[in-house]
GUPA-559007 format. One record per residue: residue number from 1; chain; x, y, z of N, C-alpha, C, O, CB in turn. Coordinates in steps of 0.05 Angstrom, whole numbers, plus 32768, in hexadecimal, padded with zeros to 4 digits. Last residue first. Glycine has a CB too. Layout:
<atoms>
- seq,mol,nxx,nyy,nzz,caxx,cayy,cazz,cxx,cyy,czz,oxx,oyy,ozz,cbxx,cbyy,cbzz
- NUM,A,X,Y,Z,X,Y,Z,X,Y,Z,X,Y,Z,X,Y,Z
...
</atoms>
This chain:
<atoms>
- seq,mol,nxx,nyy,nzz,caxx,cayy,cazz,cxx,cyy,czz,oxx,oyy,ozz,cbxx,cbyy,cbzz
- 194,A,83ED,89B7,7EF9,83F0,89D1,7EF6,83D5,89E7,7EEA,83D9,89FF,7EE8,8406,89D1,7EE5
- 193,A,8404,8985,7F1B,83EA,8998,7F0A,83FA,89AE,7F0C,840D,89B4,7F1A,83C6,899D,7F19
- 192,A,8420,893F,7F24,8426,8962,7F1C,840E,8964,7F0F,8402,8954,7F00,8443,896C,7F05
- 191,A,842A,8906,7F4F,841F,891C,7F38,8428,8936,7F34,8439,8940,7F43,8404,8921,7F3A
- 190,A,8451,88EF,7F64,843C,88DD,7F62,842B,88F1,7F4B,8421,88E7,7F37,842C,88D5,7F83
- 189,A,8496,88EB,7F75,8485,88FD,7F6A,8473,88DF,7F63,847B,88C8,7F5F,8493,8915,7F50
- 188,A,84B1,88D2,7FB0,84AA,88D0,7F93,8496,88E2,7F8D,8485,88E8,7F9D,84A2,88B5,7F8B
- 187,A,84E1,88C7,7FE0,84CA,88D2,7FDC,84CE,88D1,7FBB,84E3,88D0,7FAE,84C6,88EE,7FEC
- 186,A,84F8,88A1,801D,84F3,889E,7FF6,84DB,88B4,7FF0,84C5,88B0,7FF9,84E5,8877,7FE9
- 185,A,852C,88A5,8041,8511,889E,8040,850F,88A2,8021,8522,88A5,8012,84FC,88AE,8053
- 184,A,8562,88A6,8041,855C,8899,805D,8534,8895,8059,8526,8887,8067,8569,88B6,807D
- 183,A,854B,88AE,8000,856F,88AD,8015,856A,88A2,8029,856C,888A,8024,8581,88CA,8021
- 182,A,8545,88B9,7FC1,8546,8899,7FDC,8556,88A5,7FE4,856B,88AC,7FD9,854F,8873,7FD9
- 181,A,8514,88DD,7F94,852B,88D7,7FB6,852E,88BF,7FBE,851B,88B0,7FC3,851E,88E3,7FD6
- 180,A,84F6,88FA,7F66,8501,88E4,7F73,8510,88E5,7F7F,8522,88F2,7F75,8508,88D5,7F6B
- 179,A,84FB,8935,7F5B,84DC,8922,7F53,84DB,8908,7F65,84C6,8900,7F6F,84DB,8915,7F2E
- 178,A,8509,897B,7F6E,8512,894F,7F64,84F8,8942,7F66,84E4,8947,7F73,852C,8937,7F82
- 177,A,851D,89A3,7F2D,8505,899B,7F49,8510,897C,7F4D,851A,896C,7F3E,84D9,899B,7F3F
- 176,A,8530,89CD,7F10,8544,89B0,7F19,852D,89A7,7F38,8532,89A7,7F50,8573,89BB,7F26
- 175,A,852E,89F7,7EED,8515,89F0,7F05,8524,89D4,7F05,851D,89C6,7EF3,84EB,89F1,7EFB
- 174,A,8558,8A07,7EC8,8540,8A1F,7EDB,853B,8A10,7EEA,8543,8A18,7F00,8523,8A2C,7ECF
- 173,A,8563,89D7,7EB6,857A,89E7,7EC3,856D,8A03,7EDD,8573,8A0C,7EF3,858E,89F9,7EA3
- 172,A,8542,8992,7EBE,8547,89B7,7EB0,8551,89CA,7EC0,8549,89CD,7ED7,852A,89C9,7EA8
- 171,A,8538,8967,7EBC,854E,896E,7EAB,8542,898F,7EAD,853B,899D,7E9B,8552,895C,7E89
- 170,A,8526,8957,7F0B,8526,8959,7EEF,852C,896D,7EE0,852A,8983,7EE9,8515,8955,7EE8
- 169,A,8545,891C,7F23,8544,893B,7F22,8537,8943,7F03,853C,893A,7EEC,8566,8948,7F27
- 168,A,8558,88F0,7F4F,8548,88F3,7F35,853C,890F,7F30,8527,8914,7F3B,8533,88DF,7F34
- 167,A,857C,88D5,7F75,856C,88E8,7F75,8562,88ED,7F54,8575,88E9,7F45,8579,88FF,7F84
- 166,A,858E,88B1,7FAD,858D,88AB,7F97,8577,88CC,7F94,8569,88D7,7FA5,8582,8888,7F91
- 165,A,85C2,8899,7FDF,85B4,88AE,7FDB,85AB,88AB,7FB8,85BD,88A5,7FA8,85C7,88C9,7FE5
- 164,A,85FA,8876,7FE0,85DB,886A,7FD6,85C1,8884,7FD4,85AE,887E,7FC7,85CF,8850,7FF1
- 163,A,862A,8888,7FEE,8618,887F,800B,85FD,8877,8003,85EB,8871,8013,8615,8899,8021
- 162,A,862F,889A,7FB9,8644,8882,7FCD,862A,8871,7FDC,861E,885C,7FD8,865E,8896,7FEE
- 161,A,85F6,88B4,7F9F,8616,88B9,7FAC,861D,889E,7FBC,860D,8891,7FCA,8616,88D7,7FC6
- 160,A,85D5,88BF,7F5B,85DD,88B8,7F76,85F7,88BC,7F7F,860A,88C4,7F71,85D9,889F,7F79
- 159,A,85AC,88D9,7F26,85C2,88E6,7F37,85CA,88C6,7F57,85B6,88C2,7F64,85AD,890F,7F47
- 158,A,858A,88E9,7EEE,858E,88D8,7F06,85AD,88DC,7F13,85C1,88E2,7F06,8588,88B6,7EFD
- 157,A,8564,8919,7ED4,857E,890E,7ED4,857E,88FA,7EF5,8574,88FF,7F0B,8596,892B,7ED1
- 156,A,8529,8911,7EA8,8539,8917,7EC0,8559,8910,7EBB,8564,8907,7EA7,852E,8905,7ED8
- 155,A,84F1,8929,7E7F,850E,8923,7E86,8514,892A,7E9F,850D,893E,7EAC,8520,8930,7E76
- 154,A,84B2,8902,7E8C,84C9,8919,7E92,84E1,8914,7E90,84EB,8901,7E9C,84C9,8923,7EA9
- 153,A,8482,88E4,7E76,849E,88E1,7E6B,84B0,88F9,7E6A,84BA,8904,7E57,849C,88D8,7E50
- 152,A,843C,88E9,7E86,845A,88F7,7E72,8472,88F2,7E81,8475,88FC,7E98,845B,891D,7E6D
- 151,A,83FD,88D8,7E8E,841D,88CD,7E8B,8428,88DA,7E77,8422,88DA,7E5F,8422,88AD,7E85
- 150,A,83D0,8909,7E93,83DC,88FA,7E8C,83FA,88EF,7E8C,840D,88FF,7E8B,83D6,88FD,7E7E
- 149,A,83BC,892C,7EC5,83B5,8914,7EBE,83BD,88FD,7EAE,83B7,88E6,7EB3,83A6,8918,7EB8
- 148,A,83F1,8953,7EC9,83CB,895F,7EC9,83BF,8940,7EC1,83B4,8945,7EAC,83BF,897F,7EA7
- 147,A,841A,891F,7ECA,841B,893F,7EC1,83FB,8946,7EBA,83F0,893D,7EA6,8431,8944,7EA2
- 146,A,8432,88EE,7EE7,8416,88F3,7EE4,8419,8917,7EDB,8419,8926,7EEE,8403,88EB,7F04
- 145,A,8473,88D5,7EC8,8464,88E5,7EE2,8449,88F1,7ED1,8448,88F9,7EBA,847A,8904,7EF3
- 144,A,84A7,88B0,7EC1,848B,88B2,7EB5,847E,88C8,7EC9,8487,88C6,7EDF,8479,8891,7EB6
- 143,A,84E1,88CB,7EAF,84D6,88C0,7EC5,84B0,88BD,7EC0,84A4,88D2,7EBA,84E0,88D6,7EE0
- 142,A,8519,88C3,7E88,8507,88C8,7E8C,84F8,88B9,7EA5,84FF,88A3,7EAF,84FE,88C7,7E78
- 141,A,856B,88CD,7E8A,854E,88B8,7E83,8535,88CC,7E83,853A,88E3,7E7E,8547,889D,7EA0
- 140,A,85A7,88CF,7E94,858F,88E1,7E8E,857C,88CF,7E7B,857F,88C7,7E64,8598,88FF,7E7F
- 139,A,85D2,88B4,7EC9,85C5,88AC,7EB5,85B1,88CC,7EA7,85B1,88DF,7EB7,85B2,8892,7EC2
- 138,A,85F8,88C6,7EF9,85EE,88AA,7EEE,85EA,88A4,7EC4,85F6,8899,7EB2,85CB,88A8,7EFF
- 137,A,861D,88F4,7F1B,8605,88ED,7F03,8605,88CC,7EEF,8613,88C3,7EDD,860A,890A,7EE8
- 136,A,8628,88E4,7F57,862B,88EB,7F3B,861B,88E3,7F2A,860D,88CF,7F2A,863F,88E4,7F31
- 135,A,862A,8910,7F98,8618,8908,7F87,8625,8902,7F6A,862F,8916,7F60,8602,891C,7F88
- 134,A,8652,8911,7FD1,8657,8916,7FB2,863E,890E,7FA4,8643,88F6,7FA5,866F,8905,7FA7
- 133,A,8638,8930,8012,8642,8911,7FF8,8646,891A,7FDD,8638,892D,7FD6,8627,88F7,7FF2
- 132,A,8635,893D,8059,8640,893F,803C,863E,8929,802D,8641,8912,8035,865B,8946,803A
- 131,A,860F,8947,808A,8628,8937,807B,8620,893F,8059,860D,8943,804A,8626,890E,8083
- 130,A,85E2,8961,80A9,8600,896C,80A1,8612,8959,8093,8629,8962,8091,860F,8973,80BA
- 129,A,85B1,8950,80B4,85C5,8939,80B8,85E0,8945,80B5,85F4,8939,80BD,85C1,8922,80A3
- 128,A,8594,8971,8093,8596,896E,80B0,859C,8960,80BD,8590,895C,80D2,8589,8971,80BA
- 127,A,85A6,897E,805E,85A6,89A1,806C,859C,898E,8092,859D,899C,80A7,857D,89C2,8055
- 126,A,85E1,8964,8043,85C5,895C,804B,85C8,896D,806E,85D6,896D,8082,85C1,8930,804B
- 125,A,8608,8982,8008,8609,897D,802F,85E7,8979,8038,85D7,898B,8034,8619,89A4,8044
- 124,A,8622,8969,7FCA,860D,8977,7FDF,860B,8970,7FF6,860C,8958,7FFC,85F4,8974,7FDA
- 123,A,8646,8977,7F96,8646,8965,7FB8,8634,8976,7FBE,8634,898E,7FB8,8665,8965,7FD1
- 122,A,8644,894D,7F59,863F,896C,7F6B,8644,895C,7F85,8646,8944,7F8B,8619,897F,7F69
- 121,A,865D,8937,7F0F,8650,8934,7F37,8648,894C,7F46,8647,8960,7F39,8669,8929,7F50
- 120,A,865C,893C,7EE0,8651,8930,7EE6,864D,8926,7F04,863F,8913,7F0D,8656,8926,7ED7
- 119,A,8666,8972,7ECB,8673,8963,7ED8,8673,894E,7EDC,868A,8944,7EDE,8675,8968,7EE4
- 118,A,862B,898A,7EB9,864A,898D,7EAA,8667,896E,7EAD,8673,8960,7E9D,865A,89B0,7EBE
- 117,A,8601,8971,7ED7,8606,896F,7EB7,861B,8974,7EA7,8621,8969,7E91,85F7,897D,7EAD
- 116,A,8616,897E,7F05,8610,895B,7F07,860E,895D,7EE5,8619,894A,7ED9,85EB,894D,7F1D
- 115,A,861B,89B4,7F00,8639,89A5,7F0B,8631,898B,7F01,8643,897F,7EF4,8641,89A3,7F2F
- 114,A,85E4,89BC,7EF7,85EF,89C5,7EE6,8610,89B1,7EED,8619,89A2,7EDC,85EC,89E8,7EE9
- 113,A,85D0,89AB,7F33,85C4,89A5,7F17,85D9,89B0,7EFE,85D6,899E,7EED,85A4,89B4,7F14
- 112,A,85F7,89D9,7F55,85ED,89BD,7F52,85E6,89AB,7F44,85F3,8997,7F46,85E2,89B9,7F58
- 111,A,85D9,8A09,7F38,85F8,8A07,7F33,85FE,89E3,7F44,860E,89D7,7F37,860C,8A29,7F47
- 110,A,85A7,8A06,7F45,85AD,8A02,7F2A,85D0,8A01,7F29,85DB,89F7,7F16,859E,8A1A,7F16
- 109,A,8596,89D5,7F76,85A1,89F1,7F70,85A4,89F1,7F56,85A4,89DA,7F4B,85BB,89F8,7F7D
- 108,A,8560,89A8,7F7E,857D,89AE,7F7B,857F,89CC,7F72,856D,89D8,7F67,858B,8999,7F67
- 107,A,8529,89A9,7FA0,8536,89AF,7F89,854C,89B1,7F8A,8551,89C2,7F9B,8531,89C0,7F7E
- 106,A,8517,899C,7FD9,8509,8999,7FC0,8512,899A,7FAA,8504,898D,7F9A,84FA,89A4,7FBE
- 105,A,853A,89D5,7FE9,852F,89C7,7FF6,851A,89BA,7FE3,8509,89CA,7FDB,8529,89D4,800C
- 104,A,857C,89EF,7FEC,8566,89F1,7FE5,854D,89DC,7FF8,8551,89D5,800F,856B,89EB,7FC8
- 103,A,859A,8A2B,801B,8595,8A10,8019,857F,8A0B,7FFF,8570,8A1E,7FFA,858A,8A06,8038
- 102,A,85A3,8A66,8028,85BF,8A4E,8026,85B5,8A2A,801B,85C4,8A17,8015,85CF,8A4A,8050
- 101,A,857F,8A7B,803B,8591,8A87,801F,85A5,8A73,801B,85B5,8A73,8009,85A2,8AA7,8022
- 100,A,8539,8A6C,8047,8556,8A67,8044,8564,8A74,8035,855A,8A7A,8020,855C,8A51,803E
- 99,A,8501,8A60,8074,850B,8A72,8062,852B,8A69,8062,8536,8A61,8076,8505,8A92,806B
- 98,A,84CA,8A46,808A,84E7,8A3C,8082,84F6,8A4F,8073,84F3,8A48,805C,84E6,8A22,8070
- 97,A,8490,8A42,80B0,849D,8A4B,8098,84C3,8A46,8096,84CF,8A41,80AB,8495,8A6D,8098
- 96,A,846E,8A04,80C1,846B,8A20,80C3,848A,8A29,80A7,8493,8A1C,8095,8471,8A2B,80EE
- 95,A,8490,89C0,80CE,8475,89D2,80D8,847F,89F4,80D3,8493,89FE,80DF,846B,89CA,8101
- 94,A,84C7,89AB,80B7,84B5,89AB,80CF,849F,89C6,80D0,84A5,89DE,80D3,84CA,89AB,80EC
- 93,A,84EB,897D,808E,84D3,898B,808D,84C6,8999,80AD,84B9,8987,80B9,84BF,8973,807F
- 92,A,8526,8963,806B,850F,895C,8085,8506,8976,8087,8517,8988,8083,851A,894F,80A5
- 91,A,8548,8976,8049,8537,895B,8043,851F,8959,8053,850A,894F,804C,8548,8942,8049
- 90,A,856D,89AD,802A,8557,89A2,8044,854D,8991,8039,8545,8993,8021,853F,89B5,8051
- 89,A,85AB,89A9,8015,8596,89A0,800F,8587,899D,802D,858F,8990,8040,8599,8988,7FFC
- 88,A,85E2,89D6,8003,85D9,89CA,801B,85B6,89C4,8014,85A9,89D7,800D,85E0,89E0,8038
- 87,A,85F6,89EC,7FD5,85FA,89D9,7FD9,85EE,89C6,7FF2,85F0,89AE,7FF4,860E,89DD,7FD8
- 86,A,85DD,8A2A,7FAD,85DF,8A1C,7FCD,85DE,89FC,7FC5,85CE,89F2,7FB5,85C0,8A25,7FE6
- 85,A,85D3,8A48,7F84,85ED,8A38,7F82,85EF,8A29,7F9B,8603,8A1C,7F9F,8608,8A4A,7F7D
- 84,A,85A0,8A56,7F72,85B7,8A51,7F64,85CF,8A45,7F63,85DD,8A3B,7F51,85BB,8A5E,7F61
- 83,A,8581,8A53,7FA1,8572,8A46,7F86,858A,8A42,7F79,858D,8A2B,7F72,855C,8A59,7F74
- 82,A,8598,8A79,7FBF,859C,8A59,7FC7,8593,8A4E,7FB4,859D,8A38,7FB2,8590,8A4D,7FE0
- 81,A,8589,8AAC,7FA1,85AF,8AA5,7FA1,85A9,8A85,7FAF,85BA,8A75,7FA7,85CB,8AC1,7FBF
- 80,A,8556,8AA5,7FAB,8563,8AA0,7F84,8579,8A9B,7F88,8584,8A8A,7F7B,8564,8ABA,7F69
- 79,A,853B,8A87,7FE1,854B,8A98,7FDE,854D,8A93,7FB6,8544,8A7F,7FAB,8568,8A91,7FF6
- 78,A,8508,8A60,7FF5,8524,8A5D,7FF3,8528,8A69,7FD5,8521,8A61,7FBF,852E,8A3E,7FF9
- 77,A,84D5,8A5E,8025,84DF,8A67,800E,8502,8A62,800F,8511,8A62,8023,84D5,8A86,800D
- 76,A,84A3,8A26,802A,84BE,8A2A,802B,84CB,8A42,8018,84CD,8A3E,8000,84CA,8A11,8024
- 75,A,846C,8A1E,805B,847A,8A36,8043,8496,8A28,804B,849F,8A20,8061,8478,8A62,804B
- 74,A,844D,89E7,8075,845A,8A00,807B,845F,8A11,805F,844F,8A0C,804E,8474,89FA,808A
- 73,A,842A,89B8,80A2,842A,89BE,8088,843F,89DD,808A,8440,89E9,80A0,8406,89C0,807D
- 72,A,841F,896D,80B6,8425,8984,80B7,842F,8997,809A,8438,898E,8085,8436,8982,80CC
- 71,A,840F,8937,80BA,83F6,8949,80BE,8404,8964,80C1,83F7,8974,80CF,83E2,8940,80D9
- 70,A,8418,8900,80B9,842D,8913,80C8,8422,892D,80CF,8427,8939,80E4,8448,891A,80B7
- 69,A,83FE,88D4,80AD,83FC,88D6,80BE,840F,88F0,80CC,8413,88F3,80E4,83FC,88BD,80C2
- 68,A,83D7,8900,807F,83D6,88F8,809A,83EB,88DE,808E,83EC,88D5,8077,83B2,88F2,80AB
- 67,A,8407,892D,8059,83EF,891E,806B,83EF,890F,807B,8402,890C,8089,83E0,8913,8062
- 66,A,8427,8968,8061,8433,8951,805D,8415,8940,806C,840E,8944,8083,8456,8950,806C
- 65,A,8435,89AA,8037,8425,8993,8042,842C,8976,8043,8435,896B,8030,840F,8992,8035
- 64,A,8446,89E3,801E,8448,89C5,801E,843D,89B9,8034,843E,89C8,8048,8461,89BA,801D
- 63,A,8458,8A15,7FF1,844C,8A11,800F,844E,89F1,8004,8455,89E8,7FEE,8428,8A22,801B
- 62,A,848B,8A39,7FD3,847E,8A2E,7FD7,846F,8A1E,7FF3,847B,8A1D,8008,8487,8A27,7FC9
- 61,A,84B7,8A68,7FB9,84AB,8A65,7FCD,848D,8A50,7FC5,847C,8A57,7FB4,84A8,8A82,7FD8
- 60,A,84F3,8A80,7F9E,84EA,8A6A,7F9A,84CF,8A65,7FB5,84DA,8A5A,7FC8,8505,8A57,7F99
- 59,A,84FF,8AC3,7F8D,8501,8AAE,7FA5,84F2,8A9F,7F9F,84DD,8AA9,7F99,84FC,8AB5,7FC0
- 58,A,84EA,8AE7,7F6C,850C,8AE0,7F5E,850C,8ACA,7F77,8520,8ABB,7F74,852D,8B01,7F5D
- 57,A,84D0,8AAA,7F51,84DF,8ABD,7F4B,84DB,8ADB,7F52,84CC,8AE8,7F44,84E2,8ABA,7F35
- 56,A,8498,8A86,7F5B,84C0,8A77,7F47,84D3,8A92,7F4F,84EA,8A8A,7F55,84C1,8A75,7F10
- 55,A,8473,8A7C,7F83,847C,8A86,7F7B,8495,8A7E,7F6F,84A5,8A6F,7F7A,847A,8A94,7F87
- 54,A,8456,8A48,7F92,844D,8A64,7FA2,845B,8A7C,7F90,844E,8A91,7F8E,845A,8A65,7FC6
- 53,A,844A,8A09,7F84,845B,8A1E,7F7E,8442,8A39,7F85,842A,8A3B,7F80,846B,8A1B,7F5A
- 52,A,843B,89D9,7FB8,842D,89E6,7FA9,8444,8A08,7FA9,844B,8A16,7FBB,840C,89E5,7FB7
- 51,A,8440,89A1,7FC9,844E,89AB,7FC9,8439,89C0,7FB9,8426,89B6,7FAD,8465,899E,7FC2
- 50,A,8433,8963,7FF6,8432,8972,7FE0,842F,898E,7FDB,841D,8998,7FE8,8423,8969,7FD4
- 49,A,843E,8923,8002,844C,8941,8004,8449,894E,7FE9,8452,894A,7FD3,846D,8940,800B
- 48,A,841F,88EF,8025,8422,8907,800D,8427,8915,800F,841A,8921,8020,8416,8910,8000
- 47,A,8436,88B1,8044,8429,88C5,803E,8433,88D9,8026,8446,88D5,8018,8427,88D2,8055
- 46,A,844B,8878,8068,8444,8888,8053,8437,88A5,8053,842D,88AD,8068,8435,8878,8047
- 45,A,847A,885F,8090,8467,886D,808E,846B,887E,8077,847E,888C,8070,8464,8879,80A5
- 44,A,84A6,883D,8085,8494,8834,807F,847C,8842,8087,8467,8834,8086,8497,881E,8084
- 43,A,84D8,8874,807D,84D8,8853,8093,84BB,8843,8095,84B8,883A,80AC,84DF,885B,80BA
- 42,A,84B0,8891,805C,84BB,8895,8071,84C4,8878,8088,84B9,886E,809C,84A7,88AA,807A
- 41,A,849E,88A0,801D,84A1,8882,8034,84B7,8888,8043,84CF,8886,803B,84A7,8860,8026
- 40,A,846E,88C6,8005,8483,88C3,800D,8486,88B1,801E,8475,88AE,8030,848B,88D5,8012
- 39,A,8458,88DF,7FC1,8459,88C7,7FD6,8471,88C6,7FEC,8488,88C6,7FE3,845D,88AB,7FC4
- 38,A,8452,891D,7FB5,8466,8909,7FAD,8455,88FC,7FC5,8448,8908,7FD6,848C,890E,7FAE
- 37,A,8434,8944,7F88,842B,8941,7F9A,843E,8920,7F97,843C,8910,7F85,840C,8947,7F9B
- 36,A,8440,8993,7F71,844E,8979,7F70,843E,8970,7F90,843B,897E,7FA4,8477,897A,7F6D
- 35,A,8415,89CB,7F4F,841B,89B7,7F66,8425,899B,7F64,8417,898A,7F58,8405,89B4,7F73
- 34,A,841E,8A0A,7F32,8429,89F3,7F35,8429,89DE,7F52,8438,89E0,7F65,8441,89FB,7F2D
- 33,A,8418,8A3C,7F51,83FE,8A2C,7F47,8400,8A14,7F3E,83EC,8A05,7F40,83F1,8A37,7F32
- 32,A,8441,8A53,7F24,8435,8A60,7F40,841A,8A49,7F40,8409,8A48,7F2D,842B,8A8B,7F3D
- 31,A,8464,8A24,7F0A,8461,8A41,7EFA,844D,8A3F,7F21,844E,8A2B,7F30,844B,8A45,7ECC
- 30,A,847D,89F9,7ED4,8484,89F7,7EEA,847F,8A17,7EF2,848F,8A27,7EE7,849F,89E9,7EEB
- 29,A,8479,89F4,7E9B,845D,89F0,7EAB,8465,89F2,7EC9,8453,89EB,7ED8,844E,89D0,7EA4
- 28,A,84A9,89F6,7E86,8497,8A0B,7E83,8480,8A05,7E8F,8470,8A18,7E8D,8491,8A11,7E6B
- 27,A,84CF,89CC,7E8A,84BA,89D3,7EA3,84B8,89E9,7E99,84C8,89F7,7EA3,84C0,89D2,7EC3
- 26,A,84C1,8995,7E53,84D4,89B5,7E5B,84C4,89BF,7E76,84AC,89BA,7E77,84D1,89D5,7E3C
- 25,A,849B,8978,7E47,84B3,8976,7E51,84BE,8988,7E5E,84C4,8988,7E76,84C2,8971,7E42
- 24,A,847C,89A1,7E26,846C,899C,7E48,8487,8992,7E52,848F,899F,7E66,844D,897E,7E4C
- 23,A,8486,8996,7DF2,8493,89B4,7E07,848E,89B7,7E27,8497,89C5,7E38,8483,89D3,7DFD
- 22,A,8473,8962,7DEA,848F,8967,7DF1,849D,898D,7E00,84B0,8995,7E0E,849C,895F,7DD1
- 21,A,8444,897A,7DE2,8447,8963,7DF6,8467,8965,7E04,8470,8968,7E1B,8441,8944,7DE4
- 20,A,8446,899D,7DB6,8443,89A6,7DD4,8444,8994,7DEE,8445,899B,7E06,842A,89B2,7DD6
- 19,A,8454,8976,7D91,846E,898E,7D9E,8460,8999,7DBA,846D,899C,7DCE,8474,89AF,7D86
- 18,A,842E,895D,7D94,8442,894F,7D96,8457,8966,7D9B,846A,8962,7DAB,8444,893B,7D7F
- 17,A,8407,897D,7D76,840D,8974,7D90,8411,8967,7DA0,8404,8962,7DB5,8409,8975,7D98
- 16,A,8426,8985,7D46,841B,89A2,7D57,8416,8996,7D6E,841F,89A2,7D81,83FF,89B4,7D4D
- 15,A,8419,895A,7D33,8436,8963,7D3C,8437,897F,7D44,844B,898C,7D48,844C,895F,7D24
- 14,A,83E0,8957,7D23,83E8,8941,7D3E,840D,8947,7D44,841A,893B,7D56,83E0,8916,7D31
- 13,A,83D3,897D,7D0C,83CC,8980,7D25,83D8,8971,7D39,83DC,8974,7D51,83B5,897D,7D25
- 12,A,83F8,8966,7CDF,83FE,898A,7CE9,83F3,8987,7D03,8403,898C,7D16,83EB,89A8,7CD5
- 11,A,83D9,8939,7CC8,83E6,893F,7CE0,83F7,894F,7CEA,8404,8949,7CFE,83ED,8932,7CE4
- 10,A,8398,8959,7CC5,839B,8949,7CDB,83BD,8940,7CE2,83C2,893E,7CFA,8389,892F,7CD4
- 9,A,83AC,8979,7C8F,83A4,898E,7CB7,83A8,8979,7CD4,83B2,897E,7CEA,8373,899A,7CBB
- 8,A,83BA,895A,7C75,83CA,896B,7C7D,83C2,8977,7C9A,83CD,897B,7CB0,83CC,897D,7C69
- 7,A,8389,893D,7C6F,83A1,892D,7C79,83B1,893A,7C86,83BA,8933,7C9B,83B0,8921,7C68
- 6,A,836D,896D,7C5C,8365,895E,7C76,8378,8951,7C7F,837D,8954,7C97,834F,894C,7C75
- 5,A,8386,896E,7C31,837F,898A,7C41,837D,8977,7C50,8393,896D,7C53,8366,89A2,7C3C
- 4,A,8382,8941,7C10,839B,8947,7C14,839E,895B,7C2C,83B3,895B,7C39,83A6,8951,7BFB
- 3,A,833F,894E,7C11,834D,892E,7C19,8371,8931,7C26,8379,8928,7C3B,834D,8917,7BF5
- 2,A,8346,8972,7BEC,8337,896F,7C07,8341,8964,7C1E,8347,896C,7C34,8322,8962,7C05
- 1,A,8358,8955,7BBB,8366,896C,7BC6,835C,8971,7BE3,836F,8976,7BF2,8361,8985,7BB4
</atoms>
């Protein structure tokens, strides 16, 4: 009977955490204190952009940093009405603070993210090139990413347009952060703490 007790507790424990593994999926860990740190290849200059959540709500505000060799760092806040439905994406970055109601920056909009899940395309305007493209939804996969140390298996949705723009977003309607980019340069998520 002991024996049956112990089996039971050991694997109650091990699907007790196996659900919390899987609730980590979900960005409930996406929270003030949250830091994304991506690789980025800039026409064959490297470096780290990394990102640290300042605040979710009701304005999306985070600071960021880009290393050596670009060595510059700023705040981006952007707006809950551009969190929701702005179509115009900032890609490129310059020194000190950024405030927006019209643009995101790092994350798709949720009415963006939501069009690429209903519909399966969105158009988004690149916030400093001004051109336009249809993005369509590809695929919904997973992306391996370093989460506080260990490899987890995030849902994403994969997304590209015509002109080859590629983006890898991830599945959640609240926090549609992008993890992955190719457009004129490539940036990748390399870790997440929280």
């Amino acid at each position: 009977m002991k024996r049956i007790s112990l089996l039971f507790l050991f694997f109650l424990v091990l699907i007790t955490l196996q659900c919390c593994k899987e609730k980590l999926q979900v960005a409930d860990w996406i929270k003030p204190g949250t830091q994304f740190i991506y690789e980025v290849n800039h026409q064959g200059t490297i470096y780290d952009f990394i990102v640290n959540i300042l605040k979710l709500a009701p304005d999306l505000n985070y600071s960021w940093q880009m290393t050596d060799p670009v060595n510059i760092e700023g705040v981006v806040v952007i707006t809950a009405s551009a969190m929701d439905s702005a179509y115009i994406h900032k890609n490129y970055y310059n020194a000190g603070e950024f405030s927006t109601s019209d643009q995101t920056s790092g994350w798709l909009s949720r009415k963006s993210f939501q069009e690429l899940k209903d519909n399966g395309s969105t158009v988004i305007q690149n916030g400093y090139f001004g051109s336009q493209f249809e993005l369509k939804l590809q695929e919904t996969t997973t992306l391996p990413v370093m989460l506080n140390g260990e490899e987890i298996p995030l849902p994403v949705i994969y997304a590209e347009s015509e002109n080859g723009f590629k983006y890898w977003v991830l599945n959640d309607s609240q926090y549609p952060v992008i993890l992955h980019m190719i457009l004129d340069f490539e940036i990748n998520i390399k870790s997440i703490t929280f």
